[in-house]
C-alpha positions as CSV (number, residue, x, y, z in Angstrom):
1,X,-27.5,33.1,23.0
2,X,-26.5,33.7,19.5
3,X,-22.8,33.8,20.5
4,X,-23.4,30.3,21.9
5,X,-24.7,29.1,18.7
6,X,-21.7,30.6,16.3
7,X,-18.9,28.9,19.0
8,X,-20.6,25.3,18.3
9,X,-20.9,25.9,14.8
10,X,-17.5,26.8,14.8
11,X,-16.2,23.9,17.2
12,X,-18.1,21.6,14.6
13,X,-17.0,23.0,11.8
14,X,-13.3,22.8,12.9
15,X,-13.4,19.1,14.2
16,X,-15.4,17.5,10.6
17,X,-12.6,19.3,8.9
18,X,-10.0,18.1,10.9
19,X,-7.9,15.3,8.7
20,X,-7.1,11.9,10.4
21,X,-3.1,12.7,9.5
22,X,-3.5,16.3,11.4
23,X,-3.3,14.8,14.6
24,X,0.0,14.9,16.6
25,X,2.2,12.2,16.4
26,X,0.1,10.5,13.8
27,X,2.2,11.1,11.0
28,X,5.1,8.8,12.7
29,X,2.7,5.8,13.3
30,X,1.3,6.0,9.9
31,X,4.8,6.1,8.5
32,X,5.7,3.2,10.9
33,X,2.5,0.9,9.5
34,X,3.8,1.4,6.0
35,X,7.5,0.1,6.3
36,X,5.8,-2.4,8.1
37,X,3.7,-3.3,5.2
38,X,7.0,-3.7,2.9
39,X,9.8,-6.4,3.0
40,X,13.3,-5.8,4.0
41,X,16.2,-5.3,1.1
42,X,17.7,-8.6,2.1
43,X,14.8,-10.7,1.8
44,X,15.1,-13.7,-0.4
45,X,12.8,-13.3,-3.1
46,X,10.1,-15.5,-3.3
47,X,9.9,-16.2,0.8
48,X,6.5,-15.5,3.3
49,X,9.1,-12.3,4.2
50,X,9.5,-11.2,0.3
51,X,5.6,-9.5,0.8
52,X,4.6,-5.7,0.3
53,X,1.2,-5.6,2.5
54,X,0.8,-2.7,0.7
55,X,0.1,-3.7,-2.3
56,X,-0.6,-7.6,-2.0
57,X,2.3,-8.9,-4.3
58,X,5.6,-10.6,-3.5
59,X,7.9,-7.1,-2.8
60,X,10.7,-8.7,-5.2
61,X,7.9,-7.5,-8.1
62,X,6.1,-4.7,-6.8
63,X,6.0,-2.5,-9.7
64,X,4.6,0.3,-7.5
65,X,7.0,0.3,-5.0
66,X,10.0,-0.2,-7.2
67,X,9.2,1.6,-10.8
68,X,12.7,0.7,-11.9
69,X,11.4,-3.4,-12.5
70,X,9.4,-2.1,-15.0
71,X,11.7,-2.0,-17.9
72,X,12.0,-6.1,-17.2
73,X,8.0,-6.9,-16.7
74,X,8.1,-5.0,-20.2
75,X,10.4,-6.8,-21.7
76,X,8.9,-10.2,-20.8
77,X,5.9,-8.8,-22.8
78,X,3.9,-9.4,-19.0
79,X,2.3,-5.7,-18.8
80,X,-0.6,-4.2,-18.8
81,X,-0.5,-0.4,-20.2
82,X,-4.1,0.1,-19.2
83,X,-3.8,-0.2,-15.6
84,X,-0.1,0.6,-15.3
85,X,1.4,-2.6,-13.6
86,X,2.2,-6.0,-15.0
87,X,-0.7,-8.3,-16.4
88,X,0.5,-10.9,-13.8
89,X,-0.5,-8.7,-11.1
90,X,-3.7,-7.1,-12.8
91,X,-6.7,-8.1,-11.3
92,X,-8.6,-5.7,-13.2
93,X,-8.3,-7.5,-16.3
94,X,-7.5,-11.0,-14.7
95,X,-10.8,-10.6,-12.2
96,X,-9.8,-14.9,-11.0
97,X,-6.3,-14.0,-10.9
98,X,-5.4,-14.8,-7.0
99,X,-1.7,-13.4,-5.8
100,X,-1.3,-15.4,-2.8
101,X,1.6,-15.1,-0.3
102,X,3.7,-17.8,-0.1
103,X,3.2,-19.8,3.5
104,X,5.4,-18.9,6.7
105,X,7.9,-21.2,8.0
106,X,7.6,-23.8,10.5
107,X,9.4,-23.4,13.6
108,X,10.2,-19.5,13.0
């Protein structure tokens, strides 16, 4: 009986362990939902398709994803060094700041 009771506890203990990315195969869908959350390179900037779902800002500006726009959001005097990202995009100190995407085509 007692070896019954140490297999569950170790059955349990294995599976509350377990991280969602251990699984296979999961790692290529969860790599698939994130290019999916980001525009294409050839996007026009500005568009419904110039979006990173990731982070909820037009990709064209997405500090996060691209670090090397930085130097220009700088420049412009339009960053905030608290929170790392531009204060146009910083909800944290602009609470009623709304980034909204920009409306899809008609007919596409």
């Amino acid at each position: 009986m007692r070896w019954w009771w140490f297999g569950v506890c170790a059955v349990s203990l294995s599976i509350g362990c377990s991280k969602p990315g251990d699984e296979p195969g999961k790692g290529a869908a969860t790599a698939a939902a994130t290019s999916a959350a980001h525009a294409a390179a050839d996007v026009k900037p500005g568009s419904y398709e110039d979006w990173c779902g990731e982070h909820g800002v037009p990709e064209s500006q997405c500090t996060r994803c691209n670090p090397a726009l930085i130097p220009a959001f700088k420049a412009t005097k339009d960053w905030c060094e608290e929170h790392g990202l531009p204060e146009s995009q910083c909800t944290k100190c602009n609470p009623g700041l709304k980034i909204t995407r920009p409306p899809k085509p008609s007919g596409g």
